[in-house]
Residue, then its C-alpha position, 0 to 999 in steps of 0.5 A: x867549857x873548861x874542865x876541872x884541874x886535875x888538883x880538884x880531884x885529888x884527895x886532900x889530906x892532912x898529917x898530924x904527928x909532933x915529929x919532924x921526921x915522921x911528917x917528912x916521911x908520910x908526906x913523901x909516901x903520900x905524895x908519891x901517889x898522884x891522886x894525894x894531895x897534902x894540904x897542911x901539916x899539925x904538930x900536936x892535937x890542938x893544932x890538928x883541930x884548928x888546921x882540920x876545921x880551916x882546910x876541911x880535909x878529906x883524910x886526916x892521918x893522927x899520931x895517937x902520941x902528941x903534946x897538948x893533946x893526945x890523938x885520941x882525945x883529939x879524935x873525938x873532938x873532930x868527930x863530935x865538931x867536924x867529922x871526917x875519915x881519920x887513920x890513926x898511926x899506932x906504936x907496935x905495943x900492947x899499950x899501941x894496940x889497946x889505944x888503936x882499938x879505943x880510936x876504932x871505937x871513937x870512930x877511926x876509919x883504920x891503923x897503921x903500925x909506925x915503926x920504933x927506932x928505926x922510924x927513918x926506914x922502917x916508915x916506907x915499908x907502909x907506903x902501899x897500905x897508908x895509900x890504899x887504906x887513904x884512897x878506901x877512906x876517901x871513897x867510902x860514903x860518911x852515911x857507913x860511918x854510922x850504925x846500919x840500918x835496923x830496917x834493913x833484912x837480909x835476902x837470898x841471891x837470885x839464882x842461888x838457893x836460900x835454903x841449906x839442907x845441912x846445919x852448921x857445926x863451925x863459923x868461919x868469918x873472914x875481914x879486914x879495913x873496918x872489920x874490927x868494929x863489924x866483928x864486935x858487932x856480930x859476937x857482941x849478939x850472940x849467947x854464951x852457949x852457942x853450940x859451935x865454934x867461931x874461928x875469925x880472920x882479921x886482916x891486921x899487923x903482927x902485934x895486935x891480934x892478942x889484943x883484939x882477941x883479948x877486948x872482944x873476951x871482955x866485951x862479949x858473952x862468948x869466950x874470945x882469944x887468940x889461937x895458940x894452935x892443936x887446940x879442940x875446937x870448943x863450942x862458944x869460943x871464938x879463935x882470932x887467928x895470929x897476924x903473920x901466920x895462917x890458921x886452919x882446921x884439922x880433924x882428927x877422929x870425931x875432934x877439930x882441932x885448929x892448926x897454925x903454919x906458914x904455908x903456904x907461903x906467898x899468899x897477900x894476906x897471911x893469915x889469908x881468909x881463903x886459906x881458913x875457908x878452904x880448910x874449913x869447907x873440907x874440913x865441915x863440908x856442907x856443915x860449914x858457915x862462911x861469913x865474909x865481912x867489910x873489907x878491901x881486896x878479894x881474900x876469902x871470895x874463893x874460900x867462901x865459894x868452896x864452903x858454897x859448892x860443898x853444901x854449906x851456908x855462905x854470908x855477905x855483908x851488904x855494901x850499905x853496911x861496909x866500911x869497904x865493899x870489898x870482900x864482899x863484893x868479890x865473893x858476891x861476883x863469883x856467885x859464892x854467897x846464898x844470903x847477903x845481909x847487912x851487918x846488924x842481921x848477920x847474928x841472927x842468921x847464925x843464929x837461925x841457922x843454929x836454931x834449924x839444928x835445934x828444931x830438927x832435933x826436937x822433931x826427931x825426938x818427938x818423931x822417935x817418942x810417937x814410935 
């Protein structure tokens, strides 16, 4: 019996992008991996419609700027007529980022930055993560494209107890690849006067946090924005730490307060989830919330597991609702999470967790009241 070539298993992609020199610089990084495979090239939005229906790719790469047609329209039309995992290239502006997070929205798998003027160089500084980014989109099943199941619930982990005796007074979420539409998702469901703070690292480049931070205010009850640093923690506002920098929590007196700093140096990711939750759990101790959402990689496992062993309440998205099960996954393998829930239920376990805090109050008062 003859076994399949190798080319039968590579990942075929497509590139779409009007330049010249920005075709020959993404095909030279994606074909210096060995399970890529380009298998044609488009020049405006129309052509990447025609090309994706004629070489069914599995990856499509798609400049948001092109003739014809822009890639945002062209991206509702490959969803609408032959839906497949699409990463958008996005320009380092503010009108960049609002158009990537639009693509997010129409259902882009993810982004990469492209480079300005000096596209010719600055373009292989992105090789590793257009390749990582191209083998996650690749893998991850279509049926995690859509909205999670409503039938699904959220479960304890065996061997770990389900029930915490302390009531959170902050939310740490950590995320990256598909973590923009899941972080919507979660605040989206949540009031206005909830009465802790959120504090929320998404893995993303430098210029496109204050965006982010900015759509989520527009679009949820809760006050949303980019962390400026030595600011008190507030109840109902959520904090998007600042691409290239790490966020943590410092108490001063009865007061939190978040603090922004480069150190530590070295870390993958900055900011690094685990950096947060680190800061977070001895910050709170058992009065924290870990929730650790869709991702690649492993940041926020350790971070997650020290807010768990100091007593707190530790979250994983399940795997049928990630874009990428990875992050949870991670933390899940170092027994660091008490409860796993699919991404729908992940507001109400926030909010059942803040509602233990309001019910033991008022049997307090009630206990006082019958003395």
């Amino acid at each position: 019996m003859t076994q399949p070539s190798d080319k039968s298993k590579l990942i075929r992609v497509l590139i779409a992008d009007d330049s010249s020199i920005m075709r020959a610089a993404l095909s030279r990084m994606i074909e210096s991996d060995r399970e890529l495979q380009i298998v044609g090239y488009a020049v405006d939005g129309v052509d990447v419609l025609e090309q994706t229906k004629a070489l069914d790719p599995d990856v499509v790469t798609l400049d948001i700027e092109m003739p014809r047609m822009n890639g945002l329209e062209a991206l509702s039309r490959i969803m609408a007529e032959s839906p497949r995992r699409v990463i958008m290239l996005s320009s380092l502006t503010r009108e960049g980022a609002k158009s990537t997070f639009d693509a997010l929205e129409r259902g882009a798998f993810d982004f990469i930055p492209k480079p300005g003027a000096d596209a010719a160089n600055g373009i292989f500084e992105i090789r590793e993560d257009l390749v990582a980014k191209i083998k996650n989109a690749a893998h991850a099943p279509w049926t995690q494209a859509g909205p999670p199941s409503r039938k699904a619930s959220a479960r304890a982990v065996p061997n770990l107890s389900a029930q915490v005796q302390a009531t959170p007074a902050i939310v740490a979420i950590g995320t990256s690849t598909g973590g923009p539409k899941a972080v919507q998702e979660v605040l989206s469901q949540l009031p206005a006067h909830l009465p802790t703070g959120i504090l929320i690292v998404q893995h993303m480049p430098v210029g496109f946090t204050a965006q982010f931070a900015d759509r989520l205010n527009h679009l949820c009850r809760l006050a949303v924005r980019e962390a400026k640093g030595e600011e008190t923690i507030d109840p109902g506002t959520v904090y998007i730490a600042p691409a290239g920098i790490h966020m943590t929590v410092n108490r001063v007196g009865a007061q939190y307060r978040t603090q922004l700093s480069k150190s530590p140096a070295g870390t993958l990711h900055t900011p690094s989830v685990d950096v947060l939750m680190n800061s977070v759990a001895r910050a709170y101790g058992s009065h924290a919330m870990g929730i650790i959402l869709t991702g690649m990689g492993a940041d926020g496992a350790q971070g997650m597991k020290a807010i768990r062993d100091a007593g707190g309440w530790t979250i994983g998205q399940d795997a049928e609702s990630c874009a990428v099960y990875g992050m949870p996954r991670s933390a899940a393998e170092i027994n660091a999470l008490s409860r796993i829930a699919p991404l729908s239920q992940v507001a109400a376990e926030i909010m059942a967790a803040l509602t233990q805090r309001a019910n033991t109050a008022t049997v307090s008062a009630s206990a006082r009241s019958a003395r």
